[in-house]
C-alpha positions in Angstrom: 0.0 0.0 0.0 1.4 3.5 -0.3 0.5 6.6 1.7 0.9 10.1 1.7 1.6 12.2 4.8 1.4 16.3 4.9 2.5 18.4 7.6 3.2 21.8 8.1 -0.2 23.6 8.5 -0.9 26.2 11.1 -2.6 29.1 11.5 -0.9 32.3 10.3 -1.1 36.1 9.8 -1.8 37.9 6.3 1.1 38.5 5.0 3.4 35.0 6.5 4.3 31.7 5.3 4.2 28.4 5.3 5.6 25.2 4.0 4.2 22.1 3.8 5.6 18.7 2.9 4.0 15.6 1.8 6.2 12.3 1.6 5.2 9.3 0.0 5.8 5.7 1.7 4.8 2.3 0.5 5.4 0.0 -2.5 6.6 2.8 -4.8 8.5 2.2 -8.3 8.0 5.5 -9.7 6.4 8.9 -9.1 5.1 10.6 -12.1 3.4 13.3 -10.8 3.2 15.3 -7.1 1.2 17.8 -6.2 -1.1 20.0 -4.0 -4.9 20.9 -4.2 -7.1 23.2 -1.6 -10.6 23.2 -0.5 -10.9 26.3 0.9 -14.9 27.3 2.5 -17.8 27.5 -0.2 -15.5 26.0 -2.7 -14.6 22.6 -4.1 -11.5 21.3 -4.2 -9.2 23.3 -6.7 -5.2 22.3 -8.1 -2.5 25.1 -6.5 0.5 23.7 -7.9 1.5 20.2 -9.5 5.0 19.1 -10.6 5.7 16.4 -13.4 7.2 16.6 -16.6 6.8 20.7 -16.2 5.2 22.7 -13.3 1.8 24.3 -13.1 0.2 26.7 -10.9 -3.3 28.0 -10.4 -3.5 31.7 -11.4 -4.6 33.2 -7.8 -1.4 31.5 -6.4 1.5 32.6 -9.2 4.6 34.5 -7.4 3.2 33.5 -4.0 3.6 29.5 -4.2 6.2 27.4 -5.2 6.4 24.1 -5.4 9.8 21.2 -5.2 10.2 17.8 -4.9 12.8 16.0 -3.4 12.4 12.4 -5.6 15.3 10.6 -3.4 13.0 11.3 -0.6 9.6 10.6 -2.3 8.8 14.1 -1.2 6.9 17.2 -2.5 7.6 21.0 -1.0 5.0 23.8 -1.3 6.1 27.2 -0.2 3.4 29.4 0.4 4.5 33.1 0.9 3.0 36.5 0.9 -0.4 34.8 2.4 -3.9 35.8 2.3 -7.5 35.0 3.9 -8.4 33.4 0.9 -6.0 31.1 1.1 -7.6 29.0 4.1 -8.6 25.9 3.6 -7.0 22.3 3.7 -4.4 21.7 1.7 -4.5 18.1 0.2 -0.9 15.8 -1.0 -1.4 14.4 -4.5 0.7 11.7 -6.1 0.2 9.5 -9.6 2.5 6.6 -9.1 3.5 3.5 -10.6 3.9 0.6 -7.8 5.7 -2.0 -10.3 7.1 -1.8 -13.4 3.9 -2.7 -15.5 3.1 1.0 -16.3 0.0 1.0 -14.3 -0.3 4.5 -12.3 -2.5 4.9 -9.8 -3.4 8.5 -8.0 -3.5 8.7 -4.1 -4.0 11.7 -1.9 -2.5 12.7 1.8 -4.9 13.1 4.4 -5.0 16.9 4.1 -3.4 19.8 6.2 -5.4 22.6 7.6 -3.8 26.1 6.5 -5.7 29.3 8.1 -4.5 32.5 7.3 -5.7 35.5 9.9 -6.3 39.1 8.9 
């Protein structure tokens, strides 16, 4: 089985940051793709940042997030800086993963990591 564990949440004020890690344990051949998502009040669940083959971030998080992976370590970064009200909600690990060398991927998530920013 393979899991994903976050940490790093808290409760911050406007303007701080954060970084959370996610590392990924289990029968693991190969990692394609890492990544974070958010559900943040009123809203469903939205992609912040994900890091493959190239990198992609949601517009209302450019120049604030950044995202890293540490692949000896099965392990993805998010930096949050600069951050705003808006940006609480609980931030969820994402990973599309290969457990044996048939090609197969399959797509897990953490367990999610509360984030709340105060103004």
């Amino acid at each position: 089985q393979v899991q994903l564990v976050e940490s790093g949440g808290g409760l911050v004020q406007t303007g701080g940051s954060l970084r959370l890690s996610c590392a990924a344990s289990g029968s693991i051949f190969m990692i394609n793709v890492m990544g974070w998502y958010r559900q943040t009040p009123g809203k469903q669940r939205e992609l912040v940042a994900v890091g493959g083959g190239s990198t992609n971030y949601a517009d209302s998080v450019k120049g604030r997030f950044t995202i890293s992976r540490d692949t000896a370590k099965n392990t993805v970064y998010l930096q949050i800086n600069s951050l705003k009200p808006e940006d609480t909600g609980v931030y969820y690990c994402y990973a599309v993963l290969q457990r044996t060398t048939t090609g197969y991927k399959y797509q897990y998530w953490g367990q999610g990591t509360q984030v709340t920013v105060s103004s």
